[in-house]
C-alpha positions as CSV (number, residue, x, y, z in Angstrom):
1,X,0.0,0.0,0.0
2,X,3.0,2.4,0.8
3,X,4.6,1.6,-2.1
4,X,1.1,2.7,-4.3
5,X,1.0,5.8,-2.0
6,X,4.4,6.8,-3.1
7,X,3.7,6.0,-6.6
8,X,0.7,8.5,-6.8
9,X,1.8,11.2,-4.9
10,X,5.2,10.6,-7.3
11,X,3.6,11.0,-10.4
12,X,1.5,14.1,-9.0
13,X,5.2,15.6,-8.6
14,X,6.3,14.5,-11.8
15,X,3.2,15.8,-14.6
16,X,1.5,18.2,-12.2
17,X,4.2,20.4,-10.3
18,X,7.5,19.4,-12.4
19,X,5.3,19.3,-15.8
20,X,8.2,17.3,-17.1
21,X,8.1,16.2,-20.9
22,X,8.9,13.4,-22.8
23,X,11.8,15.0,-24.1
24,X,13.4,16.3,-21.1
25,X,16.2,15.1,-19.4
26,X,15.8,14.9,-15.7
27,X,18.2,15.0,-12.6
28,X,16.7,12.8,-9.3
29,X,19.2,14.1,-6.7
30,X,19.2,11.9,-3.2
31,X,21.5,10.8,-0.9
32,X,22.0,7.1,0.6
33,X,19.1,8.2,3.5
34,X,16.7,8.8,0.8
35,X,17.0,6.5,-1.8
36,X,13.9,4.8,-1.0
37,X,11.8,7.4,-1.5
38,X,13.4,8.9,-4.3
39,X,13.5,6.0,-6.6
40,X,9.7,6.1,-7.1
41,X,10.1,9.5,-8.5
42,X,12.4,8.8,-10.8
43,X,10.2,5.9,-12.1
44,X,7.2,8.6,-12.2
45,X,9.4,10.5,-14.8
46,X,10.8,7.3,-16.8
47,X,7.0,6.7,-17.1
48,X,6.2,10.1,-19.0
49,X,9.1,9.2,-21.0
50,X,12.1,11.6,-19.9
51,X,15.6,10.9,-20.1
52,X,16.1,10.2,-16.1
53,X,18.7,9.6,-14.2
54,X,19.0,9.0,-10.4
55,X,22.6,10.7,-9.0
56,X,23.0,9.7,-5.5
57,X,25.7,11.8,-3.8
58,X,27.7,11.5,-1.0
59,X,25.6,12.3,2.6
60,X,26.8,16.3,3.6
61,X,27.6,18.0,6.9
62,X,24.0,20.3,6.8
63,X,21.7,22.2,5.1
64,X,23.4,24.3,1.8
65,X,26.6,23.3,2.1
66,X,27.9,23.2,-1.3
67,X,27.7,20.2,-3.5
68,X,30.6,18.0,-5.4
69,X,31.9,18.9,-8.5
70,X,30.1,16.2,-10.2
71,X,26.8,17.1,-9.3
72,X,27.2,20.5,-9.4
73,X,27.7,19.5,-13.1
74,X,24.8,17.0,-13.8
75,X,22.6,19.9,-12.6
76,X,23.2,22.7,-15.1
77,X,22.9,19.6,-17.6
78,X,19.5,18.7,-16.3
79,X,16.0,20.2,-18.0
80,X,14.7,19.5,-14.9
81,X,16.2,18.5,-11.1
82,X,14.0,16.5,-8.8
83,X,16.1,17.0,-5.5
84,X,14.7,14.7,-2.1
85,X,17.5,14.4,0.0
86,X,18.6,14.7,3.3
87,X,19.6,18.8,3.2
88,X,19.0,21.8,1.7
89,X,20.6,22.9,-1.5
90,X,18.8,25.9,-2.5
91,X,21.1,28.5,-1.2
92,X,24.0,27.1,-2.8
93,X,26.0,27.8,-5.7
94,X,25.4,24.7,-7.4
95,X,21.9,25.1,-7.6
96,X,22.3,29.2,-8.6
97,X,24.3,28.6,-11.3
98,X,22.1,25.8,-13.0
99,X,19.3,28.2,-12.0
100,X,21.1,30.5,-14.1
101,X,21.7,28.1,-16.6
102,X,18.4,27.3,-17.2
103,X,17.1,24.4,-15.2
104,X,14.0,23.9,-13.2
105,X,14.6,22.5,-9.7
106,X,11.6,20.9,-7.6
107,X,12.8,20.9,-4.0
108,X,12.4,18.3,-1.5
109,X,14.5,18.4,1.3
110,X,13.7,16.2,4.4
111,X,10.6,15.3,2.9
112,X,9.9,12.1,5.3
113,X,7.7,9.4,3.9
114,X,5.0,11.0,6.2
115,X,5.4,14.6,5.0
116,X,5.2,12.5,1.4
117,X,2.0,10.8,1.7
118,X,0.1,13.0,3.9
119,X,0.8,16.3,4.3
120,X,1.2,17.2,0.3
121,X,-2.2,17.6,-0.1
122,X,-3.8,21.1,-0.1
123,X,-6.0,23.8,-2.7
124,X,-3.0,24.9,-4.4
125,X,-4.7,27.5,-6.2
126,X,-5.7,29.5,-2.9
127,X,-2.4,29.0,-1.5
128,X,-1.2,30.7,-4.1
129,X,-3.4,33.9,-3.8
130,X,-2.5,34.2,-0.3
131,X,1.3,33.4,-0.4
132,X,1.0,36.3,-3.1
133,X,-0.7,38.0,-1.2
134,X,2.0,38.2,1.9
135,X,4.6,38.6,-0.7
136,X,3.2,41.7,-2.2
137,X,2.7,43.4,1.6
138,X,6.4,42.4,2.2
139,X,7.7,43.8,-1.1
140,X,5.5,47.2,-0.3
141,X,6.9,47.0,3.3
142,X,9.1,49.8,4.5
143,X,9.8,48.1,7.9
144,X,8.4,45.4,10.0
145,X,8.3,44.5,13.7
146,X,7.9,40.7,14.8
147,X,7.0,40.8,19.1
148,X,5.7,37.8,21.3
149,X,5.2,37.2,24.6
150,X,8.5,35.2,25.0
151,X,10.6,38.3,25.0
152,X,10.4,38.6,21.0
153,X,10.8,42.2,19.6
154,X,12.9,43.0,16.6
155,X,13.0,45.3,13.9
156,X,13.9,45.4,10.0
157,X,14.6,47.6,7.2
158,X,12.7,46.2,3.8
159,X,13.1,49.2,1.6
160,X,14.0,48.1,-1.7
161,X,13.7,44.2,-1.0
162,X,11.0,41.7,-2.8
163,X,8.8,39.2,-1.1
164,X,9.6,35.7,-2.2
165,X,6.0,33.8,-2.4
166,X,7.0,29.7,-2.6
167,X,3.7,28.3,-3.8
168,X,3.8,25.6,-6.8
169,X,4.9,28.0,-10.0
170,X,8.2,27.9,-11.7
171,X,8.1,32.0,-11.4
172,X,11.3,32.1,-9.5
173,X,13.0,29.0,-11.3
174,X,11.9,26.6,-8.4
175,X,9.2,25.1,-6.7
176,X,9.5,24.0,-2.4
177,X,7.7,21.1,-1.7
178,X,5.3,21.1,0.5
179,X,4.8,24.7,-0.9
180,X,3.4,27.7,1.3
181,X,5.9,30.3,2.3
182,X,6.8,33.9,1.2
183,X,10.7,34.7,2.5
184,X,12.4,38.1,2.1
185,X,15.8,39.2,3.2
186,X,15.7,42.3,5.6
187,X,18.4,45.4,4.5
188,X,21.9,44.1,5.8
189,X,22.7,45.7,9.1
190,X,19.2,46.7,10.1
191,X,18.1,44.1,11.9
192,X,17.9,45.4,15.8
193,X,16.5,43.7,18.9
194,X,15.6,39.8,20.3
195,X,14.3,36.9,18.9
196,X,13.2,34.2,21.1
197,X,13.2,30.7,18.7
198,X,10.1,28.3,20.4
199,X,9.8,25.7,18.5
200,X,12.9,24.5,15.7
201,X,16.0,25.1,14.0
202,X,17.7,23.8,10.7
203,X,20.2,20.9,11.9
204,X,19.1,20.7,15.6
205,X,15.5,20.1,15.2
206,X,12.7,20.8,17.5
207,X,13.5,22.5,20.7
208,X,13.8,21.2,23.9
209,X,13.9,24.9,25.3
210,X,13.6,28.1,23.8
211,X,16.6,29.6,21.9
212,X,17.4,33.3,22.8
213,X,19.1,35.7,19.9
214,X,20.3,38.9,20.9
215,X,20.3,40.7,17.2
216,X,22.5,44.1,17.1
217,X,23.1,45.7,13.4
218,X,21.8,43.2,11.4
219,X,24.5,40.2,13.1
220,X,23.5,37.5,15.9
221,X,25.5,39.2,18.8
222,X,25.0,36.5,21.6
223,X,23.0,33.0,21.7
224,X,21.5,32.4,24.6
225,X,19.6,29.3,26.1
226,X,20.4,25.4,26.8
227,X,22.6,22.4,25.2
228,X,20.8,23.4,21.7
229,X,21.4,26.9,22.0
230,X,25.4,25.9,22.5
231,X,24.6,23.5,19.4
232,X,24.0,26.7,17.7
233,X,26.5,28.4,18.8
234,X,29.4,26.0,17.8
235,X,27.7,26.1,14.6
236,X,27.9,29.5,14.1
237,X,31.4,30.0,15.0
238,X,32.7,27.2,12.8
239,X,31.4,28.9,9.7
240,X,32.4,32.1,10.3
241,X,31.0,35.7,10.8
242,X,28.8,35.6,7.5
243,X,26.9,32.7,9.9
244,X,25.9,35.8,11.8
245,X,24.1,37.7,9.2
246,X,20.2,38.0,9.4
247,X,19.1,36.4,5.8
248,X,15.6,36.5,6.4
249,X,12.8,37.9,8.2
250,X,9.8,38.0,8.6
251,X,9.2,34.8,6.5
252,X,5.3,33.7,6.8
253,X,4.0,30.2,6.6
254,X,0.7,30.2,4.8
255,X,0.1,26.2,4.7
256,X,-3.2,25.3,6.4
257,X,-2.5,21.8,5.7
258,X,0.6,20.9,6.8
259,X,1.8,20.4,10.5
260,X,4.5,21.1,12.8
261,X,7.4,18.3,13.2
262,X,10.6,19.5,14.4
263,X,11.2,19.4,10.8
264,X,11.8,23.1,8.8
265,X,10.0,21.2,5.5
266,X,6.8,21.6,7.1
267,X,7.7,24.0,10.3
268,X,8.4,27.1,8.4
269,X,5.3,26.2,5.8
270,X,2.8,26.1,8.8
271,X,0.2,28.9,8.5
272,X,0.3,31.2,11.5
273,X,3.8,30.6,12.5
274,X,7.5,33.2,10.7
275,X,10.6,32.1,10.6
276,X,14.1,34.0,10.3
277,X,17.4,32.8,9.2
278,X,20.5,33.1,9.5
279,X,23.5,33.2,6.7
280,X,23.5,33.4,3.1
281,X,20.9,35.5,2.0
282,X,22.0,35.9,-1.9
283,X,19.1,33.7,-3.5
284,X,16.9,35.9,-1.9
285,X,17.9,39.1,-3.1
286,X,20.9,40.1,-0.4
287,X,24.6,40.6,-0.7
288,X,25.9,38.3,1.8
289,X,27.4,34.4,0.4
290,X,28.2,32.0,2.9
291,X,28.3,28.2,3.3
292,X,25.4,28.6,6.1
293,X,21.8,29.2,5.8
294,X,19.6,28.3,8.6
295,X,16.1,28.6,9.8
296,X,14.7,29.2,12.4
297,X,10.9,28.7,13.3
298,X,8.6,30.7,15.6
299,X,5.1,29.9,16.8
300,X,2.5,32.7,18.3
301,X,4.1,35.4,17.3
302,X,2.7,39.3,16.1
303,X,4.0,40.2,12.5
304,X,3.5,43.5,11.4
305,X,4.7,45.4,7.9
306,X,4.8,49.1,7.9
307,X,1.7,48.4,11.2
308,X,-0.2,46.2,9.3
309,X,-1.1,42.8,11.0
310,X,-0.2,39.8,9.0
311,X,0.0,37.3,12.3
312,X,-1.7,38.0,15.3
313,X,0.0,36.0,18.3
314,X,0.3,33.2,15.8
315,X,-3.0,33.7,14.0
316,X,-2.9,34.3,10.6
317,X,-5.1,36.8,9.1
318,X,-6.2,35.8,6.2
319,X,-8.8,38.0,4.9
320,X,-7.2,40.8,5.7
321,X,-4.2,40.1,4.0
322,X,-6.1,39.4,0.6
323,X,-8.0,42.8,1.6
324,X,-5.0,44.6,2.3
325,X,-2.6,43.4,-0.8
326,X,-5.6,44.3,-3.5
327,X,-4.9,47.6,-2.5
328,X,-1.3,47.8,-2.9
């Protein structure tokens, strides 16, 4: 039964968010973790007809960290790049430069068979109005504030930076699956204030206790908190200052029908929570490269753009985002 779950949900990737063709050649990028569920995939595009070939690279150290040589390669090559594996490769340089180059990327990273057969589902067509919708408020936004109860309160500049909506259109060259955010990079050096991470990071997972960022011109100044906070902090240090840089916030979840895990591939999709990250921030719009780019999720917290309420201690308002980006 698993193995027909897979198969549907597969082919749904393959013809109706990849819209591969019978004459494309396609890239099914995995590690050895995620063989299993990647190998259906590539059988979904073998069955339209597509040149396919499954690369399975060596496991990484984390989330972006920049890929071998040889795959870097058999991406630009590739019409099309099916990525499921264990980490992160949009914000590295292997996946810009095919990007560049010309291929489409569907991304998949740490998408568990759970996340795979049930939380994939969802009206894609109204998640894309409202992920649009956030995108448009943060593109128009001047400033924003994000506050909660936990000691949260910090500040960003967004003049002159774009809301990036992740629903399930090629418009920026990639799809995120399970879609439903919209990211954006804050001015470099304006971020000011606290952060108080509840619920998960990239490479830690959920928290056993909150995770306390002291923020001071746009850099992570001091990390505060228990074992994971020091988890952080070590990795942080072993990158290098660039690890400090604020990349994004506020980034809004706007998936009702996904849930929270401990895992960012559905975390920082889940309606009614943000997320910030830390690191490169360059596939977003930014000016900062580094070999780090981690987020962070936050639950019942108060979002607002230029004092307009997008989250309201963790609720998100829908209705009056739609309202408020029509006129815009």
């Amino acid at each position: 039964m698993k193995e027909l779950e897979y198969s549907d949900v597969s082919r749904d990737v393959i013809e109706n968010v990849g819209e591969v063709q019978s004459d494309e050649e396609v890239v099914v990028l995995t590690d050895p973790l995620m063989v299993h569920v990647a190998r259906p995939l590539a059988s979904a595009a073998r069955a339209v007809g597509a040149t396919t070939s499954l690369v399975v690279k060596p496991r990484l150290t984390g989330h972006n960290v920049e890929q071998p040589a040889v795959v870097a390669g058999a991406l630009k090559e590739a019409d099309i790049v099916i990525d499921i594996g264990t980490y992160d490769i949009a914000h590295t340089d292997a996946r810009r430069d095919a990007s560049a180059a010309g291929t489409r990327f569907v991304l998949m990273r740490a998408v568990s068979e759970d996340i795979l057969i049930n939380q994939m589902d969802t009206d894609y067509d109204a998640l894309s109005d409202v992920t649009r919708a956030v995108a448009k408020i943060q593109t128009s936004a001047e400033f924003a504030r994000i506050t909660n109860d936990r000691g949260t309160d910090l500040t960003v500049d967004l003049n002159g930076r774009s809301g990036f909506p992740i629903d399930d259109g090629f418009d920026q060259g990639l799809v995120v699956l399970p879609a439903g955010k919209s990211a954006i990079t804050p001015v470099e050096g304006s971020a000011q204030g606290t952060v108080v991470v509840d619920y998960s990071i990239d490479n830690i997972g959920q928290l056993d206790s909150p995770v306390e960022l002291t923020i001071e011109d746009g850099k992570v100044k001091r990390i505060a908190g228990g074992t994971q906070a020091d988890e952080l902090s070590t990795l942080v240090e072993s990158t290098g200052d660039c690890a400090r840089n604020i990349a994004e916030a506020p980034s809004i979840g706007t998936n009702p029908d996904v849930q929270l895990t401990g895992n960012q591939a559905t975390d920082k999709k889940k309606r009614g929570t943000m997320h910030i990250a830390i690191g490169d921030n360059i596939t977003l719009g930014g000016n900062v490269e580094c070999d780090l780019h981690l987020d962070m999720t936050l639950t019942r917290t108060t979002v607002t753009f230029d004092g307009f309420t997008v989250l309201e201690d963790g609720t998100f308002r829908e209705d009056a985002v739609l309202e408020y980006a029509q006129t815009l």
